[in-house]
C-alpha positions as CSV (number, residue, x, y, z in Angstrom):
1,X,-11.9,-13.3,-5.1
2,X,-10.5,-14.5,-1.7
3,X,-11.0,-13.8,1.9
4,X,-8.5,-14.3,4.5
5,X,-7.4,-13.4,7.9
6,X,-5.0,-10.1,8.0
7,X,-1.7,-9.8,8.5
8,X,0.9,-7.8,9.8
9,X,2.4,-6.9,6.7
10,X,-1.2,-6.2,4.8
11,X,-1.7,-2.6,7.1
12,X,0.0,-1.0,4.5
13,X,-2.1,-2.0,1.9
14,X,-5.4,-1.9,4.1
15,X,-5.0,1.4,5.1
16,X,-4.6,2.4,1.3
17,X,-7.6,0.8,0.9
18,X,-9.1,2.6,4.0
19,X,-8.0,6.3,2.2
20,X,-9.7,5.2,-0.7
21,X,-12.8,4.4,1.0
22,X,-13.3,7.4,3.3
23,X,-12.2,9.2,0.1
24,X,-15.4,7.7,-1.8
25,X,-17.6,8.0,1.3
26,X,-16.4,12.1,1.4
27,X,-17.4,12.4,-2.1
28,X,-21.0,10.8,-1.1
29,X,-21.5,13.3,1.4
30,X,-21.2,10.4,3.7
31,X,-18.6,12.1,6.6
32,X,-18.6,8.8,9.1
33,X,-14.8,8.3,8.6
34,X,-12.3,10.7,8.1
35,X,-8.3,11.2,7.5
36,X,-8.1,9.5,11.4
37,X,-10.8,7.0,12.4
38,X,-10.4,3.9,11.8
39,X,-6.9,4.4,12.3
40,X,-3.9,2.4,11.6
41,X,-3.6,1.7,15.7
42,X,-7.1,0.0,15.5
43,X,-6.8,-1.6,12.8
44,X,-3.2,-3.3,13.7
45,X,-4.9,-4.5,17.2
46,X,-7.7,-6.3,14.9
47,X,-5.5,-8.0,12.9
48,X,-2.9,-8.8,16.4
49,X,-6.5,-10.2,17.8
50,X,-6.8,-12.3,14.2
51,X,-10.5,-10.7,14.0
52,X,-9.6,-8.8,10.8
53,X,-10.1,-10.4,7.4
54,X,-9.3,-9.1,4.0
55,X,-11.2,-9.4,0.2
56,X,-8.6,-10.0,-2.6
57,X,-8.9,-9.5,-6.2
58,X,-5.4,-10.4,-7.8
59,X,-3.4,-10.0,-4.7
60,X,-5.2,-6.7,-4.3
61,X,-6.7,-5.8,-0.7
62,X,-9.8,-3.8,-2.3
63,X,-12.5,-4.5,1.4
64,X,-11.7,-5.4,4.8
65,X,-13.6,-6.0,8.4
66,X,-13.3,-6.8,11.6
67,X,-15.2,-9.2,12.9
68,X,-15.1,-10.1,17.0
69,X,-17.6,-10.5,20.1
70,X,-17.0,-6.6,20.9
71,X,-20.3,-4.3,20.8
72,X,-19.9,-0.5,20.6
73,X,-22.1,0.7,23.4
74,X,-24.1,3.4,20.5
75,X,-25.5,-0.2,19.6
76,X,-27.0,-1.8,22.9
77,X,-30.2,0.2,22.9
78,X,-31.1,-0.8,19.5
79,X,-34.2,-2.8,19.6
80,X,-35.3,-5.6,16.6
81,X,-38.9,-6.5,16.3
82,X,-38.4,-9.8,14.4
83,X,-40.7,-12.8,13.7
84,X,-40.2,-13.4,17.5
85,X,-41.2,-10.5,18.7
86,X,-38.8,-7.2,19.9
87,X,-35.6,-7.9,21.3
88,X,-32.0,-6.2,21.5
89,X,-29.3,-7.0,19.7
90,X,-27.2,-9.8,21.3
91,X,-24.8,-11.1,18.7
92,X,-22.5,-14.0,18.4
93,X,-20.4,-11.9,16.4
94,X,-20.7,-7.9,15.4
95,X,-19.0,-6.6,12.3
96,X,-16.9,-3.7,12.6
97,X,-15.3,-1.1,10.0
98,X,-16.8,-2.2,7.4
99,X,-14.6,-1.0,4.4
100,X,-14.9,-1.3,0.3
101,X,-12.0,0.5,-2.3
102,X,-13.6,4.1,-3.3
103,X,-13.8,2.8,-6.6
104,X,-15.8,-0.3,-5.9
105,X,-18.2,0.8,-3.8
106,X,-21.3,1.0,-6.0
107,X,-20.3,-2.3,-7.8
């Protein structure tokens, strides 16, 4: 398995990998996703702002994120109660589309 920064040429592959997800997640009942969101507009700006990476097996693209400083604004209210206390969420980092091959996802 390897993980690696996206490129240009992978958005073919990663939005296969992207049909075959939402595919899996529509079979689940799960409709977050569909046929247009994450889109292959998004997905190219991630990997143009080298926030994108990509999981291999054999030179296959079978799980991708994105992973940058940006928080969606559903996520802002969100309140932790940790060891510390409560507190919102104020990450270094925030992962974003979140994607695993329709046939892998309940490896």
């Amino acid at each position: 398995m390897k993980i690696r920064k996206a490129t240009l040429e992978d958005i073919d592959n990663i939005m296969h990998m992207y049909n075959s997800c939402v595919s899996g997640m529509i079979d689940e009942g799960i409709d977050q996703w569909d046929s247009t969101y994450p889109n292959k507009q998004i997905l190219l700006k991630d990997i143009k702002c080298s926030t994108y990476f990509v999981v291999e097996i054999n030179k296959e693209i079978i799980a991708g994120i994105n992973i940058d400083k940006n928080q969606d604004k559903t996520y802002l209210s969100i309140k932790l109660i940790g060891r510390y206390g409560e507190s919102q969420i104020s990450p270094k980092a925030t992962p974003n589309w979140i994607a695993v091959s329709g046939g892998l996802q309940s490896d």
